[in-house]
N, C-alpha and C positions, 0 to 999 in steps of 0.2 A: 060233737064229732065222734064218731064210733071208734075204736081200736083198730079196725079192720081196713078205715081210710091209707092211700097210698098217698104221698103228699110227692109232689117235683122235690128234686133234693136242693133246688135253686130258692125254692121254697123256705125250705130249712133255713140252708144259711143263711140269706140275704138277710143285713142287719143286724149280724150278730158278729162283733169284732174278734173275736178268739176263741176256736172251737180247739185248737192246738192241732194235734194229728186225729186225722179220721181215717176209716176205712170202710169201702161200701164193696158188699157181694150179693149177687143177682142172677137175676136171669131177663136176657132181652124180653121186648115182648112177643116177640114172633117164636119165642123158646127154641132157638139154633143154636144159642151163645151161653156160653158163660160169660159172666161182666166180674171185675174185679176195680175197685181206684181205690189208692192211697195218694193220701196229700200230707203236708207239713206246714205250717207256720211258725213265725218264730216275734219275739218282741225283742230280743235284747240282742247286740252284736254278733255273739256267737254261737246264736240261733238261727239267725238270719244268714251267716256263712256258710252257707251248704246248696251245695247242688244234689242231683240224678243221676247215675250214669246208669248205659246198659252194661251189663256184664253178658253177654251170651243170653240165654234165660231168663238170670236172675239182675235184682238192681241191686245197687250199691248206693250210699251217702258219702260222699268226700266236702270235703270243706272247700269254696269256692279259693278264697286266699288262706292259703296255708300259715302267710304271717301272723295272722289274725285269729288264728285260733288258741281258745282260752281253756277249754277241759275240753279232748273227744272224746271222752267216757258214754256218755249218753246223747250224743250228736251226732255220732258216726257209726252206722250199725249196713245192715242189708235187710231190708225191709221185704221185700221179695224173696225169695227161692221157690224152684220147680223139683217135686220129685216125677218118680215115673208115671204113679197115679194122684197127683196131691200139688197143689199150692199154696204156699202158706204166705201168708203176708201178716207181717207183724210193724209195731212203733219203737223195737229196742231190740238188744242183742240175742232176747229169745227167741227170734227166729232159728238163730243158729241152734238152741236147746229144744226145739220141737223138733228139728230137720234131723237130729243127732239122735233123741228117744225114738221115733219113729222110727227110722233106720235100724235103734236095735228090737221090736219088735213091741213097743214101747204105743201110748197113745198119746193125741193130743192133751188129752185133759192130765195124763197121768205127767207131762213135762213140764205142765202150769202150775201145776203141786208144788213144784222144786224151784218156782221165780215168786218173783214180789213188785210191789211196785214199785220207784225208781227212787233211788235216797234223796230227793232232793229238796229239801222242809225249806220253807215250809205249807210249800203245793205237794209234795207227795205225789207226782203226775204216775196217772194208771197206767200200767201196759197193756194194750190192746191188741189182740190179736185174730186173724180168722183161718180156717183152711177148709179151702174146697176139696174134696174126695171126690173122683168123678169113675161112673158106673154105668156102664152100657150105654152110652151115648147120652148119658144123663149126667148128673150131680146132686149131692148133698153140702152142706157146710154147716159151719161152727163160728161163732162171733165169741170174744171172750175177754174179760177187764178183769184185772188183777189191780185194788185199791185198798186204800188204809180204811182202817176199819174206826178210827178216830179224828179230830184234826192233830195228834201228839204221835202218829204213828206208831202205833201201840204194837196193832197187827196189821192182817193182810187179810181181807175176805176177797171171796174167787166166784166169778161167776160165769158159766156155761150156756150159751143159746145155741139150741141144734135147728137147723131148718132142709126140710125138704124143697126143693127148686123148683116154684112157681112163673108163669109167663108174666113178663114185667113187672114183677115185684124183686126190691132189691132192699137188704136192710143197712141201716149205718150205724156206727157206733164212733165214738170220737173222744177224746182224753178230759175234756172240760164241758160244761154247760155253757159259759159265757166265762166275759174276761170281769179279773178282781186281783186283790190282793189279801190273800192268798185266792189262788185260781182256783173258784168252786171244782169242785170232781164231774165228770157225769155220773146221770141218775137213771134211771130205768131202765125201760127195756132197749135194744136198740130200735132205731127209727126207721119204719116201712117209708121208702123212698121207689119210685117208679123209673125202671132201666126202658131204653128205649133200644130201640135197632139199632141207630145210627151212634157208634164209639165217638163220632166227632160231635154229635149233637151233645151226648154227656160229658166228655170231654170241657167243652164249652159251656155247660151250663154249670158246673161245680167252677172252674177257675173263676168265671166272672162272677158270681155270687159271694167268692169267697172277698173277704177284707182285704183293698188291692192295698193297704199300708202293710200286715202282715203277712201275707201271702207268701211261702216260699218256690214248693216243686210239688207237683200232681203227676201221678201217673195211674196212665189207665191202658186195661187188658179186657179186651175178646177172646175166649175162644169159642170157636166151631165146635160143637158138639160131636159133631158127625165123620169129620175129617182132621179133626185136632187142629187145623192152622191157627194161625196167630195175628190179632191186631193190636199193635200197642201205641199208647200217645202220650209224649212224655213233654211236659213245661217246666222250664226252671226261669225263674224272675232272675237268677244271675245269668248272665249268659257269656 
């Protein structure tokens, strides 16, 4: 199989019971859209407690039953936000710490210097993040994992994917390889997944691929290149 293969992202997952959080960024194939989806799974109670919401723009994690919640530390964040030119989408509270360095004049890569991956051993789950930069009716992006550099969490190695915006090519990246104990890391580079035209085609084919025992909230974004509107599709297994 060449490097350069695009594989269905239905592809990917099908089969593989815990990828944890993913995020995919793209470009349709007819190159009008930007694509954007993040999803969550969860295995354990208070993982599995979390909804979607829209906030205006951006999305929000709330915990479905409020009773039921064990730590929000790292279950409760906004994985979404919109700047004027830029959307970031991240799996932890660095969203907020890109949305914040940016704003002072600051880079994406220079605000991932300042985070790590998530305390939580003895998985060590990565933080994953991306942001689209959009430029004359076009776009670039950034995919990015921040993981231990051990299984003892010694340190934190960082790593940076820039990509220029091709027609139907979209890439993924996602916190785990498969499920274990301790939850392997992912590994390489992120994965060429193929965006289609249709938000509800992709939409549809990440949910149903995805492990319908862990499965939690997917959400997925269009934009128009040309006019900026907006398509977004959002699922939450709670409802």
């Amino acid at each position: 199989m060449s490097i350069y293969d695009i594989n269905r992202i239905g592809t990917v997952l099908s089969g593989n019971s815990y990828v944890g959080r993913g995020i995919v960024i793209g470009k349709s194939a007819d190159g009008k859209r930007a694509a954007t989806a993040y999803f969550i799974m969860g295995r354990s109670e208070n993982s599995r407690n979390r909804i979607f919401i829209e906030d205006r723009n951006d999305v929000v994690i709330l915990p479905f039953d409020e009773s039921k919640v064990a730590d929000p530390s790292l279950i409760i964040y906004s994985p979404i936000k919109t700047m004027k030119q830029s959307l970031i989408v991240t799996n932890g509270n660095q969203t907020d710490t890109i949305y914040d360095w940016i704003k002072d004049g600051k880079t994406f890569e220079e605000a991932l210097e300042s985070r790590c991956f998530e305390p939580d051993a003895p998985n060590f789950t990565p933080r994953i993040s991306g942001i689209i930069n959009f430029i004359k009716n076009d776009f670039t992006y950034k995919l990015s994992i921040l993981k231990s550099a051990d299984e003892k969490g010694t340190d934190c190695n960082r790593y940076t994917f820039s990509y220029s915006s091709l027609r139907g090519l979209g890439h993924f990246i996602h916190t785990y390889n498969h499920d274990g104990d301790p939850i392997p890391t992912f590994t390489g580079e992120p994965e060429r997944v193929f965006i289609p035209d249709s938000i509800d085609e992709f939409t549809d084919e990440i949910w149903q691929n995805l492990d319908e025992n862990n499965r939690i909230s997917l959400y997925v974004r269009y934009i128009n290149l040309e006019n900026g509107s907006v398509e977004n599709r959002m699922i939450n297994k709670n409802q």
